[in-house]
C-alpha positions as a Markdown table, in Angstrom:
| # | Residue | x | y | z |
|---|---|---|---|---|
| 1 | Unk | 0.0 | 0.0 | 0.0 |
| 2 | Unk | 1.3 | 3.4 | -0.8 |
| 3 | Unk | 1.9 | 6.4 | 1.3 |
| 4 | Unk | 1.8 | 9.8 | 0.8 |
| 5 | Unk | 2.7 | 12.1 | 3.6 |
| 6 | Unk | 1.4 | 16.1 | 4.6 |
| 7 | Unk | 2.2 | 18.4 | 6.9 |
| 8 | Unk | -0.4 | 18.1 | 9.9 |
| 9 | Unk | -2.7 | 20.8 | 11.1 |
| 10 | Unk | -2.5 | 22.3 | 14.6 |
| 11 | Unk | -4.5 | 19.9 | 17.1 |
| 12 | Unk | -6.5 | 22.8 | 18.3 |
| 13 | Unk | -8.0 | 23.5 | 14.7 |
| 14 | Unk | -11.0 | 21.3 | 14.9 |
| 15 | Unk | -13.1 | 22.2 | 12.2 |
| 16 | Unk | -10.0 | 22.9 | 9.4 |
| 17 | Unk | -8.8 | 19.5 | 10.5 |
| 18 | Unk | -11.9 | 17.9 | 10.2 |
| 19 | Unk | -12.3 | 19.5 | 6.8 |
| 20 | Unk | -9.1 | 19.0 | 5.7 |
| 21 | Unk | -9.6 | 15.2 | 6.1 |
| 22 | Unk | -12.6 | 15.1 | 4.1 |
| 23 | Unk | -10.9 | 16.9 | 0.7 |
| 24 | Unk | -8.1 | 14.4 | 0.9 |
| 25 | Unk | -10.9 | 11.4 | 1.0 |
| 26 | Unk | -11.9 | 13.6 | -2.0 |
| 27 | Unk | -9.0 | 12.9 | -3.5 |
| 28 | Unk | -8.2 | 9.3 | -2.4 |
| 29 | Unk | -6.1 | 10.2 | 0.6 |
| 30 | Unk | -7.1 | 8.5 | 3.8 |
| 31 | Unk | -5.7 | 9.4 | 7.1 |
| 32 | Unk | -3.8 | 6.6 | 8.9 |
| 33 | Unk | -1.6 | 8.6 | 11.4 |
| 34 | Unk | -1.1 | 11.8 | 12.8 |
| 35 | Unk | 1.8 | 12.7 | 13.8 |
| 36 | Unk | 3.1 | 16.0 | 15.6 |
| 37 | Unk | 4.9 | 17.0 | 12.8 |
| 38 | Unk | 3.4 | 14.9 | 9.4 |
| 39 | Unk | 0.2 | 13.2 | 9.0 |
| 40 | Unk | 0.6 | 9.9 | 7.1 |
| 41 | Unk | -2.4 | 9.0 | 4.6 |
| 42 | Unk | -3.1 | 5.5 | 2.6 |
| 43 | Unk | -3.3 | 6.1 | -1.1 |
| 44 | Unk | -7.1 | 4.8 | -2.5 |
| 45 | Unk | -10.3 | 5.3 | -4.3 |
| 46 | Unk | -11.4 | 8.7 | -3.4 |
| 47 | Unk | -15.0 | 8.2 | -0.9 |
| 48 | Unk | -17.2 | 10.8 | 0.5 |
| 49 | Unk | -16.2 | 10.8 | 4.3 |
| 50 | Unk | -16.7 | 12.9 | 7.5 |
| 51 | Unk | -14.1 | 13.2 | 10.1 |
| 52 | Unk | -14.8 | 14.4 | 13.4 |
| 53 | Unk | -12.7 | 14.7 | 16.3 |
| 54 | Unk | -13.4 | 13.8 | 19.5 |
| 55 | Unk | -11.5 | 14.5 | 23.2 |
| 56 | Unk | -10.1 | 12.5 | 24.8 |
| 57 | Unk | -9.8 | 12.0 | 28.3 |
| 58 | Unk | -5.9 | 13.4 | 28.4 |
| 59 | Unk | -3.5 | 13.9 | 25.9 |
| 60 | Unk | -2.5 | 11.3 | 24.1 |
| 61 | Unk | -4.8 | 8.7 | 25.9 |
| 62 | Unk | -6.2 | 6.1 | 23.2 |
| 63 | Unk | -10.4 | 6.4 | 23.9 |
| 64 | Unk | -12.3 | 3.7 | 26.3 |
| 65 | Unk | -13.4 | 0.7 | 24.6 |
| 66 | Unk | -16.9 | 1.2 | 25.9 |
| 67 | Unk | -16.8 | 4.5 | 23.5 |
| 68 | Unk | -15.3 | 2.6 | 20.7 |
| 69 | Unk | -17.7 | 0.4 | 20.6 |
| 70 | Unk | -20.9 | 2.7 | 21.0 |
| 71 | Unk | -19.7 | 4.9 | 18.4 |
| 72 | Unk | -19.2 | 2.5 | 15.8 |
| 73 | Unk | -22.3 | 1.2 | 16.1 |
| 74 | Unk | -23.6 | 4.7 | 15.8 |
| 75 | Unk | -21.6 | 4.2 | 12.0 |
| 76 | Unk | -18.0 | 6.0 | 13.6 |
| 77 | Unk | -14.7 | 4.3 | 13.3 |
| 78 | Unk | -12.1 | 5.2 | 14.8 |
| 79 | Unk | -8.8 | 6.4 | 13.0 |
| 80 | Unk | -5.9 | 7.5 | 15.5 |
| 81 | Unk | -5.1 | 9.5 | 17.9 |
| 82 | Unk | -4.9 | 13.2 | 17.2 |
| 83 | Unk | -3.2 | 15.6 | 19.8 |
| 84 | Unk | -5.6 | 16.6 | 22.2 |
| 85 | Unk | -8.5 | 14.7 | 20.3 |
| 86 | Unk | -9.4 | 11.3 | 18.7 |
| 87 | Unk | -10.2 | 11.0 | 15.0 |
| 88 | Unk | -13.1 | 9.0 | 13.9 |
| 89 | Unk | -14.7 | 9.1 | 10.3 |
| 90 | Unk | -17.9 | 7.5 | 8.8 |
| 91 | Unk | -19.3 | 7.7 | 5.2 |
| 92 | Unk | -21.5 | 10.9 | 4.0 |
| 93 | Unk | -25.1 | 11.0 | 5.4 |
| 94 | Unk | -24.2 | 9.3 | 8.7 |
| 95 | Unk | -25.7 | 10.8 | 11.9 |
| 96 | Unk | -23.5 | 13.8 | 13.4 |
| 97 | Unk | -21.0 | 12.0 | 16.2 |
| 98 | Unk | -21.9 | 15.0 | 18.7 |
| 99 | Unk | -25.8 | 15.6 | 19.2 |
| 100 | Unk | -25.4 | 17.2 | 23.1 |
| 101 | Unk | -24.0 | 21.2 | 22.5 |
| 102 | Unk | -23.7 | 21.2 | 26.0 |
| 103 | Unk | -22.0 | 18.0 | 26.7 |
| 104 | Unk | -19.5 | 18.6 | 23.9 |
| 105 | Unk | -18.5 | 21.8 | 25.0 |
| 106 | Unk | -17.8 | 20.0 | 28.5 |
| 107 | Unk | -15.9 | 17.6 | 27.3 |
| 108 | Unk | -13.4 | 20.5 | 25.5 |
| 109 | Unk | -13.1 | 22.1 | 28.5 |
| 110 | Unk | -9.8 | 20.4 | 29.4 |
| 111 | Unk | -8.4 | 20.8 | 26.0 |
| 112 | Unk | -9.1 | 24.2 | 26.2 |
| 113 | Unk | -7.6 | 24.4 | 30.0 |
| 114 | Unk | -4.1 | 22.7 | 28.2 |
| 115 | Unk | -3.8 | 25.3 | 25.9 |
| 116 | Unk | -3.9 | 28.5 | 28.3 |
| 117 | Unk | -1.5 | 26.7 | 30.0 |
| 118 | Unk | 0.4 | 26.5 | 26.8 |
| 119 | Unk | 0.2 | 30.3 | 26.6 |
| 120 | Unk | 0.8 | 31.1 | 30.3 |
| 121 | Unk | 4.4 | 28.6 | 29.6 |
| 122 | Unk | 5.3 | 30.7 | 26.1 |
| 123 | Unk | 5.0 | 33.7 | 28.5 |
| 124 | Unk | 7.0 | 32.6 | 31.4 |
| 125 | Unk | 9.6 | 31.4 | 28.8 |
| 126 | Unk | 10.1 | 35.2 | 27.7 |
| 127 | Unk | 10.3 | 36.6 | 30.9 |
| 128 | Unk | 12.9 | 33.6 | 31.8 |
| 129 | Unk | 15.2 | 34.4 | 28.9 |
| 130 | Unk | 15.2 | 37.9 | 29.3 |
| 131 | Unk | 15.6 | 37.8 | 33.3 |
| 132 | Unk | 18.8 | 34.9 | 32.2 |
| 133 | Unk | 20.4 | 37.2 | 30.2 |
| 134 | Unk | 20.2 | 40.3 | 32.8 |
| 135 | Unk | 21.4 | 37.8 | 35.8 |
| 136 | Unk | 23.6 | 36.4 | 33.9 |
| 137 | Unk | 25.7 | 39.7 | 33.0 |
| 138 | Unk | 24.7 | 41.2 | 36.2 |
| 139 | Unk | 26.3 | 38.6 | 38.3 |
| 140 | Unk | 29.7 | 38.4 | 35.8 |
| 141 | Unk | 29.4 | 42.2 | 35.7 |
| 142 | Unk | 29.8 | 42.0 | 39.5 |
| 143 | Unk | 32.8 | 40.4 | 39.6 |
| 144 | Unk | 34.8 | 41.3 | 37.0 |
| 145 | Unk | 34.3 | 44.9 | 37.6 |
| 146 | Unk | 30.2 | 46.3 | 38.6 |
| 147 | Unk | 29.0 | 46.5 | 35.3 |
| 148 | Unk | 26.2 | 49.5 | 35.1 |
| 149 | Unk | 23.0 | 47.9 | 33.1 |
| 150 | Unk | 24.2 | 49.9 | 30.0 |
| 151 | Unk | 27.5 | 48.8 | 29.9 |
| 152 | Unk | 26.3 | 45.1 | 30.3 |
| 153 | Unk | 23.6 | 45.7 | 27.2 |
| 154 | Unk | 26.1 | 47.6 | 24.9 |
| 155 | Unk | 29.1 | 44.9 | 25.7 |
| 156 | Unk | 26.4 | 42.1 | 24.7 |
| 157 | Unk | 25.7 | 43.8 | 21.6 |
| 158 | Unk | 29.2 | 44.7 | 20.9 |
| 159 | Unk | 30.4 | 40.8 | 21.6 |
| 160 | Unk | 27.7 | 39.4 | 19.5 |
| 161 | Unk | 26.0 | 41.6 | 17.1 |
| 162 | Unk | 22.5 | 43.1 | 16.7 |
| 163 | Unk | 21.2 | 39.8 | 14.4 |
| 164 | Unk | 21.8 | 36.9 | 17.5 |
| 165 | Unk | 19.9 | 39.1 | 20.1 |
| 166 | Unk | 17.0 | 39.8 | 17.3 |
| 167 | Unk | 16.6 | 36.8 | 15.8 |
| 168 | Unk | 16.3 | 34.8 | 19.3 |
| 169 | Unk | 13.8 | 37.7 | 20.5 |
| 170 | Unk | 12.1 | 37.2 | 16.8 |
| 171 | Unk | 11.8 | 33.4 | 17.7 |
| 172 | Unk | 10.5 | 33.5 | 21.5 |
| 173 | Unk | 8.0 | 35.9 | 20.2 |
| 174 | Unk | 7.0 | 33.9 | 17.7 |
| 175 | Unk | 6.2 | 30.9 | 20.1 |
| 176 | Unk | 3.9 | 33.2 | 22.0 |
| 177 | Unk | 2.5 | 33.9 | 18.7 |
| 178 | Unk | 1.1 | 30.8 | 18.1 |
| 179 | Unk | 0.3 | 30.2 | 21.3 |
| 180 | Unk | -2.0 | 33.0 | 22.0 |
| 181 | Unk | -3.4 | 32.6 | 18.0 |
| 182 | Unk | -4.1 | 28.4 | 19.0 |
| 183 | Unk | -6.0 | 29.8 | 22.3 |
| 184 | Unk | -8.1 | 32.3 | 20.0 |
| 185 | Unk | -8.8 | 29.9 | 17.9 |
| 186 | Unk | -9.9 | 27.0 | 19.9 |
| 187 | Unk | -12.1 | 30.1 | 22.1 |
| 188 | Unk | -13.7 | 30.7 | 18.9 |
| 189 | Unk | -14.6 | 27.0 | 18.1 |
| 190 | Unk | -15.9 | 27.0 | 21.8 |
| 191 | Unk | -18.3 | 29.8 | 20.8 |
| 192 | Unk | -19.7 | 27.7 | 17.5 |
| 193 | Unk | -20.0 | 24.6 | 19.2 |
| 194 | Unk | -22.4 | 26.0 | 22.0 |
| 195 | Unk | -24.0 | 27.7 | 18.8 |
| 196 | Unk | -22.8 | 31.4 | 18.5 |
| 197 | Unk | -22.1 | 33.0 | 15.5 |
| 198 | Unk | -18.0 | 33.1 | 14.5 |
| 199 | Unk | -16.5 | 34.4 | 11.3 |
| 200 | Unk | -13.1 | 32.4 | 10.2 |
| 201 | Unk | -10.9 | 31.6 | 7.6 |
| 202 | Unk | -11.8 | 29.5 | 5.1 |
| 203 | Unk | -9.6 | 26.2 | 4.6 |
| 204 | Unk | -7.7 | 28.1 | 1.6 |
| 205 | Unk | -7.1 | 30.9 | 3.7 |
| 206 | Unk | -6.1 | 28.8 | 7.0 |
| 207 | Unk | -3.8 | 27.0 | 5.5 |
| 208 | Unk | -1.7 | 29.5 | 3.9 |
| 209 | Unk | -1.6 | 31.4 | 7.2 |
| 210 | Unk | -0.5 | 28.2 | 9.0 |
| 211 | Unk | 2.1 | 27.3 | 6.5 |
| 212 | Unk | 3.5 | 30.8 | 6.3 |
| 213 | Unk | 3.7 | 30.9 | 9.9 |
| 214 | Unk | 5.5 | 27.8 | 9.9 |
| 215 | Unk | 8.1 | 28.3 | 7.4 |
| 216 | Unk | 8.8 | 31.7 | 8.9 |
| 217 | Unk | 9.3 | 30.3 | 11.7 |
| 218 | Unk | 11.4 | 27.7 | 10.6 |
| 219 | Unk | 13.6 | 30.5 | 8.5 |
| 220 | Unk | 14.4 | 32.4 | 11.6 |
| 221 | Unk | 15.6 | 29.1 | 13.0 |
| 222 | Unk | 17.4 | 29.1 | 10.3 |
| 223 | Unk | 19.0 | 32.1 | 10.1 |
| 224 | Unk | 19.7 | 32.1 | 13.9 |
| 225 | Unk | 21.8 | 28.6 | 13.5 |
| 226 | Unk | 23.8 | 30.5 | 10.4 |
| 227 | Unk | 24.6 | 33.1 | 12.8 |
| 228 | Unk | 26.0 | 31.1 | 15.4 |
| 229 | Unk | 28.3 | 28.9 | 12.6 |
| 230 | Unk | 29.6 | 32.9 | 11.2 |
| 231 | Unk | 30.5 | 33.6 | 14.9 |
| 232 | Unk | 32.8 | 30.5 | 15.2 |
| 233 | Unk | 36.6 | 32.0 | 15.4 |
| 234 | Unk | 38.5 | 30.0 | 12.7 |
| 235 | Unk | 42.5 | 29.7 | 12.9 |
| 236 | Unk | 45.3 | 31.4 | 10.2 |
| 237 | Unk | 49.2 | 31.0 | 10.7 |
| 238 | Unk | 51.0 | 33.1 | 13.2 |
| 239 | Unk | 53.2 | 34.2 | 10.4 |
| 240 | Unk | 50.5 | 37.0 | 9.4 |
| 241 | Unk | 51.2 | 40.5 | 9.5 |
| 242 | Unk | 49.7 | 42.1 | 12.5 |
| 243 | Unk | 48.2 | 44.7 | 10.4 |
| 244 | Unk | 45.9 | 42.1 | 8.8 |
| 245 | Unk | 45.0 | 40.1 | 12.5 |
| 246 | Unk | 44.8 | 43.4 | 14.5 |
| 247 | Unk | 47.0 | 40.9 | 16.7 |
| 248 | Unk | 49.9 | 41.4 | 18.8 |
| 249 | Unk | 52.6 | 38.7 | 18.7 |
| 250 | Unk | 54.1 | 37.6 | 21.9 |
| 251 | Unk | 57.9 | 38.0 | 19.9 |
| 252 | Unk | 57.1 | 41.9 | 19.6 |
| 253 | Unk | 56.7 | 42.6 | 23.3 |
| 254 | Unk | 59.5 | 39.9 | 24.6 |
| 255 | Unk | 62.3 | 40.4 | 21.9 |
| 256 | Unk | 64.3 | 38.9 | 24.3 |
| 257 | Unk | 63.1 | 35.4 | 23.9 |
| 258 | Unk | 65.1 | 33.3 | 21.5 |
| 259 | Unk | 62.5 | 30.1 | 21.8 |
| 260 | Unk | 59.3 | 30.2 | 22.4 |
| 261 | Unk | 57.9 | 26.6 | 22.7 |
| 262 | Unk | 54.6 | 25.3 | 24.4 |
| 263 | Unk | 50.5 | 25.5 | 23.8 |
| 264 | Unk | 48.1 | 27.7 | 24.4 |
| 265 | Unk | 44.6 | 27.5 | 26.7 |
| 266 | Unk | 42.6 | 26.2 | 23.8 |
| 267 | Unk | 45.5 | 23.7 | 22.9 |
| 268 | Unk | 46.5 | 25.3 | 20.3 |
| 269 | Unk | 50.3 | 24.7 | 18.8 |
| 270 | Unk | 52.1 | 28.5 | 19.4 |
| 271 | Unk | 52.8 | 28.8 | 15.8 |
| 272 | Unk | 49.0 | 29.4 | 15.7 |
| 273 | Unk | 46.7 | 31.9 | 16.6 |
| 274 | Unk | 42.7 | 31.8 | 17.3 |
| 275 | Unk | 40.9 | 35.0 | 14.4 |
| 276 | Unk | 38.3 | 36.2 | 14.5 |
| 277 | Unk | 37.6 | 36.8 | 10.6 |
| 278 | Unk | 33.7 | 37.1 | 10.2 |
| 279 | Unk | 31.7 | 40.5 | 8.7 |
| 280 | Unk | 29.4 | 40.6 | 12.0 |
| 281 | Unk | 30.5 | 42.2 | 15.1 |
| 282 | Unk | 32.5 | 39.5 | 17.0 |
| 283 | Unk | 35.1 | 38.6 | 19.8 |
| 284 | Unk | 38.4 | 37.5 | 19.2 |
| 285 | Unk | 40.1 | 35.4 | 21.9 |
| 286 | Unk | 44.0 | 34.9 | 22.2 |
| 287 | Unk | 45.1 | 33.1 | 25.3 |
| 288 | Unk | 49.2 | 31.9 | 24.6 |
| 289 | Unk | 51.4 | 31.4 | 28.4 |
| 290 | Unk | 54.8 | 30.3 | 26.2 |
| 291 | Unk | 58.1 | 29.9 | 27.7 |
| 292 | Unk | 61.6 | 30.6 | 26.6 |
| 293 | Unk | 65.3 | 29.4 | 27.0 |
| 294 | Unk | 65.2 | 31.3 | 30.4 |
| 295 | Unk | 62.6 | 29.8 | 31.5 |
| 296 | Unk | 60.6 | 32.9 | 32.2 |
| 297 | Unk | 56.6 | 32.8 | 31.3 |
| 298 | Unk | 55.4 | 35.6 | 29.1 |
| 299 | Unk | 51.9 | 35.7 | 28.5 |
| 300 | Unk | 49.2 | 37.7 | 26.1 |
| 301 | Unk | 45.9 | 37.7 | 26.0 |
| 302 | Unk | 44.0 | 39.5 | 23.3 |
| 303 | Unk | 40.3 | 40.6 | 22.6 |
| 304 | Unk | 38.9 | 42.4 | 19.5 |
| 305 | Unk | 35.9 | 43.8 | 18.8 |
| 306 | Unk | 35.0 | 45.1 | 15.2 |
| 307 | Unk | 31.9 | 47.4 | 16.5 |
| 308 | Unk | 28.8 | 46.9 | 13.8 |
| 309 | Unk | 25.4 | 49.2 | 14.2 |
| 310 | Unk | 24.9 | 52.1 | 16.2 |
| 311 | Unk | 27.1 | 51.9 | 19.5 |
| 312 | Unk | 29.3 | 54.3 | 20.7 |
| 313 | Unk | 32.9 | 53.0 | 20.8 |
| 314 | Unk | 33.9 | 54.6 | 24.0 |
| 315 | Unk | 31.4 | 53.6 | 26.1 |
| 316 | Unk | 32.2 | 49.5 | 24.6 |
| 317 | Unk | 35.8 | 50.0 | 25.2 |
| 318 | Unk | 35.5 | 51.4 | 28.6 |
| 319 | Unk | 32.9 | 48.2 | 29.5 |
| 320 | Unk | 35.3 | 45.8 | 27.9 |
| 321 | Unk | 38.4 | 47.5 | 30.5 |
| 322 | Unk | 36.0 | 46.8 | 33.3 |
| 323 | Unk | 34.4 | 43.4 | 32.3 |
| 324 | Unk | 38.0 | 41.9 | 31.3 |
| 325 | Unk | 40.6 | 43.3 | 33.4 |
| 326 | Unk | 41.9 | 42.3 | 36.8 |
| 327 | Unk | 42.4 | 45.9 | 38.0 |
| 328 | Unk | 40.8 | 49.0 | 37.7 |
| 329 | Unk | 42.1 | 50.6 | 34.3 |
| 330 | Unk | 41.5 | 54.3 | 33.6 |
| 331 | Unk | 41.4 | 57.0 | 30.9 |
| 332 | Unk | 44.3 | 58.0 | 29.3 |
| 333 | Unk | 44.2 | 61.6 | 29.3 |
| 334 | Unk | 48.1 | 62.3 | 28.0 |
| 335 | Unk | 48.4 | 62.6 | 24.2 |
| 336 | Unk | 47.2 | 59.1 | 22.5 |
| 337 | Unk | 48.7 | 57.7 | 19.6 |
| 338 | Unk | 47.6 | 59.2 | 16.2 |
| 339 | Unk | 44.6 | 57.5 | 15.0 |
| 340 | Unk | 43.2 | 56.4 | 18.7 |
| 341 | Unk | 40.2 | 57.7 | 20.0 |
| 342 | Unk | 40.2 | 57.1 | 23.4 |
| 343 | Unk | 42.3 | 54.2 | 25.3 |
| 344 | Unk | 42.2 | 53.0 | 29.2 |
| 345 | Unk | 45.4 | 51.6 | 31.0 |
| 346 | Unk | 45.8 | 49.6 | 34.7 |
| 347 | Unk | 49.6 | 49.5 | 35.2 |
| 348 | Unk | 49.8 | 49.5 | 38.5 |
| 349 | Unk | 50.7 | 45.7 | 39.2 |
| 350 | Unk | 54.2 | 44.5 | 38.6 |
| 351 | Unk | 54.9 | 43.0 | 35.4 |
| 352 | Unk | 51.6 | 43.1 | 34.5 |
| 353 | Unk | 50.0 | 45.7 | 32.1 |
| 354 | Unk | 45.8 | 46.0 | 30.9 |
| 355 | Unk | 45.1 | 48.4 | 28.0 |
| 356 | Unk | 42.1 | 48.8 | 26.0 |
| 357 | Unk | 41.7 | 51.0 | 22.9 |
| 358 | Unk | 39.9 | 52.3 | 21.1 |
| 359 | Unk | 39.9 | 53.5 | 17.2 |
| 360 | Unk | 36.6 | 53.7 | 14.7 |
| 361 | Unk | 34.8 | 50.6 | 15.1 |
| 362 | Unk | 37.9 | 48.6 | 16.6 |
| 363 | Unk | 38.6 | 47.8 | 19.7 |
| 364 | Unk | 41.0 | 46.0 | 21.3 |
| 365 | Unk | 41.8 | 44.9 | 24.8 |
| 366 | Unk | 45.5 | 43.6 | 25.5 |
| 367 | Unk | 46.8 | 41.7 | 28.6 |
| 368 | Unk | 50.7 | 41.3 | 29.0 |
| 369 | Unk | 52.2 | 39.8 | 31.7 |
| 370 | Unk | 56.2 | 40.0 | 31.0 |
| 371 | Unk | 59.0 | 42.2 | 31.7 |
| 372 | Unk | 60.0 | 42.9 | 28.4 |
| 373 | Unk | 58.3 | 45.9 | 27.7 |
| 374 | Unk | 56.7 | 48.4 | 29.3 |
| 375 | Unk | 53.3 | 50.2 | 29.2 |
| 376 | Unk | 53.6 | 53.1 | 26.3 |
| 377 | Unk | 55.4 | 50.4 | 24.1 |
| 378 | Unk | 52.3 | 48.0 | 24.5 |
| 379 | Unk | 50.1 | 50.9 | 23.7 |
| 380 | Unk | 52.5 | 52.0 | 21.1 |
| 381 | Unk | 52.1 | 48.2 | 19.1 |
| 382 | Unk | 48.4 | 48.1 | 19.9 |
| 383 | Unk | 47.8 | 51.3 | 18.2 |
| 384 | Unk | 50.0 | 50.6 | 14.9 |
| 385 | Unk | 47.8 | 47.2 | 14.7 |
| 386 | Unk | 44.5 | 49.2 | 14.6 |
| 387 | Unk | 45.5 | 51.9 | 12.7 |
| 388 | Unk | 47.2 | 49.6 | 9.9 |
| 389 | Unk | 43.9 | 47.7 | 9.8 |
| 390 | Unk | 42.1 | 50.9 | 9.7 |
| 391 | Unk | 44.4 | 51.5 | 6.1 |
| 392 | Unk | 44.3 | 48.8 | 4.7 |
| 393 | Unk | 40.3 | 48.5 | 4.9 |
| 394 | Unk | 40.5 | 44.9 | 6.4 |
């Protein structure tokens, strides 16, 4: 026996579903399964049929055998189950399954009780992800330097981009979406059932609004898992000029050190170095502790920020000294290096030196820990790297 397969229907669209069934009898397509996603239909002579849906006790709960049995003598068979509902079907002309208004609409009652609870958990979901993201920065704010609530938004946006934070606010809205339009419309079916007058869609119409819906929905998906896979830092040789990495190197600062040998954090080899090479806003990470023949322990860490959309570079690269260093940077307010806007600087702690700066829509936040160089020399690299970029257009 063939198969054909089609999406399935929502299970709070009663009357569609029920209608839907009948044109694929129409056309020889009989229902043998519904499934959450696809409905699975048997391939034969096309037969005048009603389908009528009937609910059950719980979701999911195959019907008593005492119903079964009364309804198919009343001329119902059953079909399958069907979400909330179970599908039964009989041949044209055969006595309406539900006679009772009053009963029926008792019977929906719980159906109608699942999906306000549907709504009520699509709304809780946005306040959770919203109040997730706030704690979240909040709490790391509080550590690693007591973020304000603006400098935690603008260094999310900065780190990530507008399209991440847009497209997962696009889909959470979208589930509560569908979850207030499924409570309308089984409210509305309510209303027919105990015989008020409704106006709705006609099956055309329904269905082009459910499948759009759906494959909007499933585009944003989409789109959101692209963005993630764009963000992913991918790896280029060491041997780069830092113009084109808006990198420092670890030799520049220590040009004492003959041999540089070890891994980094991420376990990467040292002749490597973790870019950041994608058009949306991103962060760069570059964690290297090396060694050489002296057996002294250099170490760099690097994060960039290419800024895209409408945030003001100062106030990122003043969150970014906060969030990422271990002291207290603070403005520079001697002459900075041609080409920098604006640049912070903790070095107050022995052998250790935090700068972040600033230029255009680059940032970039350096860590040293050496005694190679000092604090206007690791400013003085950092700003040839962004300016050089800034040049060359990369």
């Amino acid at each position: 026996m063939k198969h054909v397969y089609r999406f399935s229907l929502p299970g709070w669209a009663v009357p569609q579903q029920e209608e839907f069934y009948a044109l694929m009898a129409r056309r020889g397509l009989f229902v043998e399964k519904r499934g959450f996603l696809l409905t699975r239909f048997s391939k034969g002579d096309p037969a005048e049929l009603l389908y009528r849906l009937d609910a059950a006790p719980s979701r999911g709960q195959p019907p008593e055998e005492e119903r079964l049995q009364f309804y198919e003598s009343c001329g119902w068979h059953f079909v399958c189950k069907a979400d909330y509902f179970h599908l039964y079907c009989a041949e044209k002309g055969a006595g309406e399954l539900h006679t009772d208004a009053a009963w029926q609409n008792e019977t929906l009652l719980p159906v109608r009780k699942s999906l306000r609870d549907e709504l009520i958990g699509a709304g809780v979901q946005v306040v959770f992800w919203l109040l997730l993201f706030f704690l979240n920065f909040w709490v790391n704010g509080g550590i690693r330097g007591d973020l304000t609530v603006s400098e935690t938004t603008v260094l999310f946006l900065a780190q990530c981009g507008f399209v991440l934070p847009a497209l997962l606010i696009l889909l959470i809205l979208l589930k509560l979406f569908t979850s207030a339009l499924a409570m309308h419309g089984f409210t509305n079916y309510l209303r027919s059932v105990r015989g008020e007058k409704i106006t709705r869609l006609s099956l055309r119409g329904f269905l082009f609004c459910e499948y759009g819906t759906a494959m909007f929905y499933a585009a944003v998906f989409l789109a959101l898992i692209c963005t993630l896979i764009l963000l992913t830092p991918r790896t280029v040789p060491m041997g780069q000029e830092p113009s084109s990495q808006v990198l420092l190197r670890l030799e520049q600062l220590e040009p004492n050190a003959t041999v540089l040998q070890g891994t980094g954090s991420l376990g990467q080899e040292s002749g490597q170095t973790e870019v950041v090479d994608v058009p949306l806003a991103s962060l760069q990470l570059h964690n290297l502790q090396l060694s050489d023949t002296n057996g002294n322990t250099p170490w760099l860490d690097q994060h960039y920020i290419q800024l895209s959309g409408p945030l003001d570079p100062v106030l990122v690269a003043q969150s970014m000294a906060k969030y990422l260093s271990l002291g207290d940077p603070l403005p520079v307010k001697e002459p900075l290096p041609a080409g920098i806007d604006c640049a912070f600087l903790d070095d107050s702690r022995t052998d250790l030196i935090e700068v972040c700066l600033a230029s255009g829509n680059r940032i970039l936040h350096i860590q040293y820990l050496g005694s190679a160089s000092d604090a206007q020399t690791v400013m003085a690299l950092a700003s040839q790297a962004l300016t050089e970029n800034s040049k060359s257009g990369v």
